[in-house]
C-alpha beads as a LAMMPS data file, in Angstrom:
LAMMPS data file: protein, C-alpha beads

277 atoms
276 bonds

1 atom types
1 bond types

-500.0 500.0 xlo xhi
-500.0 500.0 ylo yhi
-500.0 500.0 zlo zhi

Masses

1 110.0

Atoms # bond

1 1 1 147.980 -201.648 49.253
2 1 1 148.554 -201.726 52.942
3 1 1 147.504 -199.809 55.406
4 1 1 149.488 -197.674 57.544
5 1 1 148.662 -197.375 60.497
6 1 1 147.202 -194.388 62.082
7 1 1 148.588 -193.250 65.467
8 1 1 146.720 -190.638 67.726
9 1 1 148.967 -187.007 68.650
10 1 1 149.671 -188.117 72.300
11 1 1 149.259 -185.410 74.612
12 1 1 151.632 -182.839 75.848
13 1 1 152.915 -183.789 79.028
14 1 1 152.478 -180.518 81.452
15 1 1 156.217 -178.824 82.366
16 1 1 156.728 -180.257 85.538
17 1 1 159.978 -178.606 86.424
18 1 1 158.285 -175.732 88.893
19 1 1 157.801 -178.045 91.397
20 1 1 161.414 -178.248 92.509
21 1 1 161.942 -175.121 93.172
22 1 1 158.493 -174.493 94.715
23 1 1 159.453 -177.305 97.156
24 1 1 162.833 -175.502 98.245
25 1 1 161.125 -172.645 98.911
26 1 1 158.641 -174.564 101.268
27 1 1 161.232 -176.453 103.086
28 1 1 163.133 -172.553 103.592
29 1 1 159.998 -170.985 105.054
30 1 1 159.400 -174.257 107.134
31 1 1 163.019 -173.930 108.574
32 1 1 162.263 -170.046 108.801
33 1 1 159.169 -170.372 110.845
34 1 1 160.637 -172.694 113.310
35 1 1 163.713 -170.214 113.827
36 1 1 161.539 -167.847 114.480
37 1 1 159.175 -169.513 117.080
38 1 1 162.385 -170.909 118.671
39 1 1 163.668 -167.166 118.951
40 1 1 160.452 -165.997 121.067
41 1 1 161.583 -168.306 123.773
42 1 1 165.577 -166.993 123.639
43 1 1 166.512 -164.066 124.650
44 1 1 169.393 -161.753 123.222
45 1 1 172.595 -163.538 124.628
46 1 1 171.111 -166.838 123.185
47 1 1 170.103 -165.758 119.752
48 1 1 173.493 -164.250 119.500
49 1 1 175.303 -168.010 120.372
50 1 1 173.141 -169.465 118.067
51 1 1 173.966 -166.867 115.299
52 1 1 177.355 -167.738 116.130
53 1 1 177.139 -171.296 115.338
54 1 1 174.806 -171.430 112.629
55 1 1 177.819 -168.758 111.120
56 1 1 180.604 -170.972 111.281
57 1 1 177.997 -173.879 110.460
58 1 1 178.273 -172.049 106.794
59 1 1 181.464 -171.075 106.897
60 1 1 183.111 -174.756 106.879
61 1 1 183.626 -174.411 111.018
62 1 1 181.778 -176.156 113.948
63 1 1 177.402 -176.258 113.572
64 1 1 175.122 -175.611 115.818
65 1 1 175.168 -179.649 117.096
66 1 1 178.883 -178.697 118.142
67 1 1 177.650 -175.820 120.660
68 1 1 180.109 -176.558 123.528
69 1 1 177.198 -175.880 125.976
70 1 1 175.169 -178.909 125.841
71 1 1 174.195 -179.206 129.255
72 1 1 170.879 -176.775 129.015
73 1 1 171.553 -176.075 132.704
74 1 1 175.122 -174.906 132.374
75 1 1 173.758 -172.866 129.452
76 1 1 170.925 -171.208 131.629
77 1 1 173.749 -170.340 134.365
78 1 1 175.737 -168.317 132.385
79 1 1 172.787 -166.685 130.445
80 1 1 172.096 -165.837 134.277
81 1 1 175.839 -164.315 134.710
82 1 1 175.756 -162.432 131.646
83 1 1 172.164 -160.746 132.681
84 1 1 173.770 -159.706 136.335
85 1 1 176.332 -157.776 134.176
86 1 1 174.490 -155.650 132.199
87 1 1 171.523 -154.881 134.597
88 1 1 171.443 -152.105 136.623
89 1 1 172.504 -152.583 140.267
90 1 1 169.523 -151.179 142.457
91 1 1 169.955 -150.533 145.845
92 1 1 169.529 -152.961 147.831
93 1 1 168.650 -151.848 151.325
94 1 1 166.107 -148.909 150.166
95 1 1 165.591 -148.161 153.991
96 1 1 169.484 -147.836 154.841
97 1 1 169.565 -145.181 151.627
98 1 1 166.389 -143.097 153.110
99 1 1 167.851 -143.346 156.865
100 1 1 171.321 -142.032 155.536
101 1 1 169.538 -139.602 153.939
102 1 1 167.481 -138.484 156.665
103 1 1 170.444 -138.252 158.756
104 1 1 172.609 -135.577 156.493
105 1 1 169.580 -133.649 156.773
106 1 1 169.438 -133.662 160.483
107 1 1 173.572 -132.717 160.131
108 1 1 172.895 -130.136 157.948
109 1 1 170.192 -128.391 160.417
110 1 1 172.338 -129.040 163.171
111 1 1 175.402 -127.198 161.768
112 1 1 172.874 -123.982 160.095
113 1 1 172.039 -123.945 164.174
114 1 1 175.519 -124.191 164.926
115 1 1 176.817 -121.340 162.528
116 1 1 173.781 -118.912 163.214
117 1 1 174.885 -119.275 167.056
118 1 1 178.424 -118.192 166.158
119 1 1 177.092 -115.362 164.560
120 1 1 175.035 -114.143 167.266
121 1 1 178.141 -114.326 169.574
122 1 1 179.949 -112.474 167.108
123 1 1 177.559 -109.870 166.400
124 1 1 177.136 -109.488 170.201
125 1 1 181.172 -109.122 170.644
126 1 1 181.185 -106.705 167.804
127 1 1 178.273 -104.716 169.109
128 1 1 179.578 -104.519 172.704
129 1 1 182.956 -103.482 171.539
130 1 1 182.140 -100.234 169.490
131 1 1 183.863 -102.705 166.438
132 1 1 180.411 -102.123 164.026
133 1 1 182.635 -99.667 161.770
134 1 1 185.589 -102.626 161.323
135 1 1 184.090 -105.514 161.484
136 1 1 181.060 -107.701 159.889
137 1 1 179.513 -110.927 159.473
138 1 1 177.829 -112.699 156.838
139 1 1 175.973 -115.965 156.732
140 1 1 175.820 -117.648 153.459
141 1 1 175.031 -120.906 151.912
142 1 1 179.103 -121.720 151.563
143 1 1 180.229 -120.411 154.752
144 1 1 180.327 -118.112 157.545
145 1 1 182.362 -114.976 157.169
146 1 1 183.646 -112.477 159.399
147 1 1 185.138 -109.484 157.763
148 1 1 187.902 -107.424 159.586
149 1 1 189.055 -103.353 158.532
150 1 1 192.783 -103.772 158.044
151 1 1 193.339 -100.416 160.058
152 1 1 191.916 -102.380 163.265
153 1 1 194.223 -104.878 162.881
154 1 1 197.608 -103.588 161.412
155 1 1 199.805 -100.317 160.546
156 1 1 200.380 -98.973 157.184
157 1 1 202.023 -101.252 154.698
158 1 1 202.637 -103.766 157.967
159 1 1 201.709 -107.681 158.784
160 1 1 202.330 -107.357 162.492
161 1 1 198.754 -107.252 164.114
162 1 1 198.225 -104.656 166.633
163 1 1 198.643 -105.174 170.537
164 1 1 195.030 -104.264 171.065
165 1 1 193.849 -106.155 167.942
166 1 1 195.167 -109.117 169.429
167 1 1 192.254 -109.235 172.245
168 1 1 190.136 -109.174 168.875
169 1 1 191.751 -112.382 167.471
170 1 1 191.922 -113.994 171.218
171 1 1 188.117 -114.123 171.373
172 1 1 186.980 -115.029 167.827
173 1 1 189.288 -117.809 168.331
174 1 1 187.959 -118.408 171.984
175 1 1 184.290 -118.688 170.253
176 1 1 185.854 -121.059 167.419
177 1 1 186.575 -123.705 169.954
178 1 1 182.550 -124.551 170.460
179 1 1 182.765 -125.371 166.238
180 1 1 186.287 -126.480 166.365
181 1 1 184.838 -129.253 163.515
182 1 1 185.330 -126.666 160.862
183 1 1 187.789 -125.797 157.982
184 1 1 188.911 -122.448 158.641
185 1 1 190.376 -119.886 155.579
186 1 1 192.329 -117.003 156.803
187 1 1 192.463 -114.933 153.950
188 1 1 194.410 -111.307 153.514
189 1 1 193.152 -108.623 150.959
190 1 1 194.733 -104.882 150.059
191 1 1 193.676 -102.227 147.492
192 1 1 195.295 -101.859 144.531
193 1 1 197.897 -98.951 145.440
194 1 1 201.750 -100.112 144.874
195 1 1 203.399 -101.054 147.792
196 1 1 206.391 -98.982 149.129
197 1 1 208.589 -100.091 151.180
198 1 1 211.554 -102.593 151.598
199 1 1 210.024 -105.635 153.168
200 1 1 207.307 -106.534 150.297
201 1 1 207.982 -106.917 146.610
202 1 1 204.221 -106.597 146.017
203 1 1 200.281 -106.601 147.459
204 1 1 200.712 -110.428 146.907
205 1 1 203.372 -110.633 149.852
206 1 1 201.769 -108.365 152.085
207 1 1 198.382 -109.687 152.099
208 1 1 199.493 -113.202 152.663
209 1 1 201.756 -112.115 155.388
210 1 1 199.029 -110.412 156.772
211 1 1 196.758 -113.751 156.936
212 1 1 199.617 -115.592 158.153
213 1 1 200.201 -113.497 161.364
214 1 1 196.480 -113.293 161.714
215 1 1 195.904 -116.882 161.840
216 1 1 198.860 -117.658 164.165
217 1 1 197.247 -115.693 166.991
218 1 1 194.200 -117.702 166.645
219 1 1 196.308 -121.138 166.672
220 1 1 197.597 -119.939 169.744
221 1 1 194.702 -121.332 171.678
222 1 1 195.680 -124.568 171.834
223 1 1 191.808 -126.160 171.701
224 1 1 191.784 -125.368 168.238
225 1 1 192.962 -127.911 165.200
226 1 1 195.829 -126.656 162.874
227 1 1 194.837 -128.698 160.213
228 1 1 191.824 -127.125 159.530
229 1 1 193.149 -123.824 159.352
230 1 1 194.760 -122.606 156.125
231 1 1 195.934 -118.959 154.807
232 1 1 195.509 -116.994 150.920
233 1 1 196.930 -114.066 149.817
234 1 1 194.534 -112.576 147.292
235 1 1 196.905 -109.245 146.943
236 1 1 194.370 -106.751 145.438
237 1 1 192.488 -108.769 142.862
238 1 1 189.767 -109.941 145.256
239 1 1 188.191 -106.500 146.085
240 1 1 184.530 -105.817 147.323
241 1 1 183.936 -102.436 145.510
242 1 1 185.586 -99.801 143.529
243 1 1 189.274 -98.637 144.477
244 1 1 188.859 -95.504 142.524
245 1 1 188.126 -93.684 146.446
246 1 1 189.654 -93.597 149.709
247 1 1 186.756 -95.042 151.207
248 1 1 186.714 -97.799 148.964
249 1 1 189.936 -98.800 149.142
250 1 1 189.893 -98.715 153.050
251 1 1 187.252 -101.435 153.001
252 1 1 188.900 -103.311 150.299
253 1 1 191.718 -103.572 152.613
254 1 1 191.293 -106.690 154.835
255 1 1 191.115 -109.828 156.461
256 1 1 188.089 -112.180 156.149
257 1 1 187.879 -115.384 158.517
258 1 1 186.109 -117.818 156.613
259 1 1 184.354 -120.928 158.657
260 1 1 183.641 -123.253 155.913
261 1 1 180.234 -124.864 155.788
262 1 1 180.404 -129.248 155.959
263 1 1 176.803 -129.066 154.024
264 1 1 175.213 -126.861 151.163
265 1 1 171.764 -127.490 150.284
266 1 1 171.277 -130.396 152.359
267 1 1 174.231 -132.430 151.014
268 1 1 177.653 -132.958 152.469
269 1 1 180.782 -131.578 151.027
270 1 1 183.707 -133.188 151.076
271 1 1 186.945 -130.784 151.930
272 1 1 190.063 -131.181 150.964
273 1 1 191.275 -131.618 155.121
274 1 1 188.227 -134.656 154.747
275 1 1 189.942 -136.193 151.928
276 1 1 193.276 -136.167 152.920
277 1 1 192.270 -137.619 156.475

Bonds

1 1 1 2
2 1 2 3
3 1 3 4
4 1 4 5
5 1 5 6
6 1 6 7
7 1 7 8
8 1 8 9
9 1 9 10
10 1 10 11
11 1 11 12
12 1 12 13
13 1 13 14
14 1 14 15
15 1 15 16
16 1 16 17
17 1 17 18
18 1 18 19
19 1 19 20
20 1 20 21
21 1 21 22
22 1 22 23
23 1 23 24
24 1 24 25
25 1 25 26
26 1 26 27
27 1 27 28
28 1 28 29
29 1 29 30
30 1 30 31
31 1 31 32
32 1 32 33
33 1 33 34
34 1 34 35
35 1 35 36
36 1 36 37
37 1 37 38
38 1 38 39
39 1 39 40
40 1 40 41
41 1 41 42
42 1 42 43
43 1 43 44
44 1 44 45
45 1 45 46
46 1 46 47
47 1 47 48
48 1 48 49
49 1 49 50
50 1 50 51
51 1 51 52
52 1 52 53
53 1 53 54
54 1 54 55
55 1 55 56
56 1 56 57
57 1 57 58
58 1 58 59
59 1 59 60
60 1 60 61
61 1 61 62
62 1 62 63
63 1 63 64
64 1 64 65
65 1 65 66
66 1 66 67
67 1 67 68
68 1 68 69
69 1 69 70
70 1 70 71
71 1 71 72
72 1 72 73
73 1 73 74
74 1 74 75
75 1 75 76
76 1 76 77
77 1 77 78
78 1 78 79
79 1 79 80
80 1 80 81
81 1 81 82
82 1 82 83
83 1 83 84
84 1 84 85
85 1 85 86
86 1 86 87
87 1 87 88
88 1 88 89
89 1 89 90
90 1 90 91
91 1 91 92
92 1 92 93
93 1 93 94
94 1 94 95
95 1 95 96
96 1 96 97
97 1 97 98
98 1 98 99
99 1 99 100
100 1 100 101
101 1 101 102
102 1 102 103
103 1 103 104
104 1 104 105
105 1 105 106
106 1 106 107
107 1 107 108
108 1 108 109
109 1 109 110
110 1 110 111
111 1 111 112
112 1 112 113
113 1 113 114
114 1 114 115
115 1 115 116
116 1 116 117
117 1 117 118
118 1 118 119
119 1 119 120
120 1 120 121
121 1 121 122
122 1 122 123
123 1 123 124
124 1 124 125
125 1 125 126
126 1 126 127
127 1 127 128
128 1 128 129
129 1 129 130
130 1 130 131
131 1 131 132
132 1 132 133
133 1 133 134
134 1 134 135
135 1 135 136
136 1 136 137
137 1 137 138
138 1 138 139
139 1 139 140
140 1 140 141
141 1 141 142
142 1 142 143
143 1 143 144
144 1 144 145
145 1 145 146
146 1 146 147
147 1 147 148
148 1 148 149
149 1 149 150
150 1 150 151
151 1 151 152
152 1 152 153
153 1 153 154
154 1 154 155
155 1 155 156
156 1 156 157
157 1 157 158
158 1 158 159
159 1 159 160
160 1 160 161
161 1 161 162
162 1 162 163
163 1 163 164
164 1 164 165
165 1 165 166
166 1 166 167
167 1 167 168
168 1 168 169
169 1 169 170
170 1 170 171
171 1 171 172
172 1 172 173
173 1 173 174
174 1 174 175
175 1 175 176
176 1 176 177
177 1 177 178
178 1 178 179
179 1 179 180
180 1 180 181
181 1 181 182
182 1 182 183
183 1 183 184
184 1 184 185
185 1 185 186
186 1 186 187
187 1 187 188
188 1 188 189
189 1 189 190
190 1 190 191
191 1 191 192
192 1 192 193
193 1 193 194
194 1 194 195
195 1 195 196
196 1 196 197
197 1 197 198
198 1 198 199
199 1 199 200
200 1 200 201
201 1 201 202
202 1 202 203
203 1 203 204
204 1 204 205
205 1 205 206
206 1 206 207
207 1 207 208
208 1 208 209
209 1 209 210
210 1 210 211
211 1 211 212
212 1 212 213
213 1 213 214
214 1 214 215
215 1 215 216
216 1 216 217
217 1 217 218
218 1 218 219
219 1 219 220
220 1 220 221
221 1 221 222
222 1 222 223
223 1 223 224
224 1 224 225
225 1 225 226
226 1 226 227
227 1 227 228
228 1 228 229
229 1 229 230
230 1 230 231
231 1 231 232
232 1 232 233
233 1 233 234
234 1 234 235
235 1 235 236
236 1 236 237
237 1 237 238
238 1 238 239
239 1 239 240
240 1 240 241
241 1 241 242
242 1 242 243
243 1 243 244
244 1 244 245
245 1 245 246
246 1 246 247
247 1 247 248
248 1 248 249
249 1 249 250
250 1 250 251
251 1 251 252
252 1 252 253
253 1 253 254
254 1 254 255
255 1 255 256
256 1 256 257
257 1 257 258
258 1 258 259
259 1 259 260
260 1 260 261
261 1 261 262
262 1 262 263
263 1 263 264
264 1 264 265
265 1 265 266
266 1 266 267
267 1 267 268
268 1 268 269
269 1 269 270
270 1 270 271
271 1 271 272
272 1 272 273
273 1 273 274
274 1 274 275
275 1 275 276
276 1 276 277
């Protein structure tokens, strides 16, 4: 009887199916890592063309060999456009913006000089005048402002200023001319009592009547600018204390000349006559 003959059990072969995979996995972190170290030397604009083509590269369009800016120069220009957009513009003379500066400043102390000699002269009329009972000044940081009783300056229920008060508005306008560089608000105020008679409806009328006659006695000096001078009628709704008394009422009755500063706090202000010349 033959034989048969005897074979060996061959070996199992070891499952060599991981290695695909495993290789696709190294070839993705190999494109990964040179993505990356070509992204430290881009910046945002860059990385943000090359998303744009490696997008449409997936999405059936034009890849990244297809960039139209193929000329590295041409592409470094108009990184170098896009950068001058979105940075900052800094000043470019420094020294112009400190000498500017430095000059408003110097403005500004000239015209607190300016307004504190005005005052002075004012105060001086006022004192040498016996006016100290009707009229004021005040020196603020918006303006100077002179403050005048209406019974030194008009009749009852009346806009027509007084003979004598007309020397009054003769020399404050006389003194204006020195600062004729200033905005100038006439403005008329009354207490809150009804007015009675024929010629005004109402405290609105009379008290911009008031600053309208008021004002055209001190445009009649011819050295002085219209256009800087204006006129309000406040009526009674601006008043400076209580108009349950006779005295207060009296003093909230009146006309305030206000010269209106050019700088506050060191910085100019721009007025409406600046703007519209």
């Amino acid at each position: 009887m033959s034989k048969k003959t005897r074979h060996e059990p061959h070996e199992e072969h070891a499952d060599e199916s991981w290695l695909l995979p495993y290789s696709d996995l190294m070839t993705l972190l190999l494109a990964l890592f040179i993505t990356l170290f070509s992204m430290s030397s881009l910046d945002a604009k860059q990385f943000e063309e090359m998303a744009k083509s490696v997008s449409a590269a997936f999405n059936g369009g034009s890849g990244v060999l297809d960039y139209k800016s193929a000329n590295p120069t041409e592409a470094t220009a108009d990184l170098g456009k896009n950068k001058e957009e979105i940075v900052p513009t800094k000043t470019k003379n420094p020294d112009a913006a400190v000498k500017s500066q430095t000059n408003t400043q110097k403005l500004a102390q000239q015209e607190e000089e300016d307004l504190q000699k005005l005052k002075q002269k004012l105060d001086q009329y006022i004192k040498q005048h016996g006016l100290t009972n009707q009229l004021n000044t005040k020196l603020n940081q918006s303006q100077l402002l002179i403050t005048i009783s209406d019974n030194a300056l008009f009749a009852s229920g009346q806009a027509e200023v007084k003979p004598d008060a007309r020397i009054l508005a003769k020399a404050i306008s006389s003194m204006l001319t020195q600062f004729s560089g200033y905005d100038v608000i006439v403005s008329g105020h009354t207490d809150n009592m009804p007015i009675e008679n024929s010629r005004y409806a109402s405290n609105w009328e009379l008290s911009s009547d008031r600053a309208n006659h008021f004002m055209k006695i001190l445009l009649l000096n011819n050295q002085l600018n219209p256009s800087k001078f204006s006129t309000i009628g406040y009526g009674e709704y601006r008043p400076i204390t209580t108009n349950d008394t006779p005295a207060g009422r009296a003093q909230n009755r009146r006309v305030e000349v206000s010269i209106v500063r050019k700088y506050q706090n060191g910085t100019q202000v721009i007025s409406a006559t600046s703007r519209n010349n």
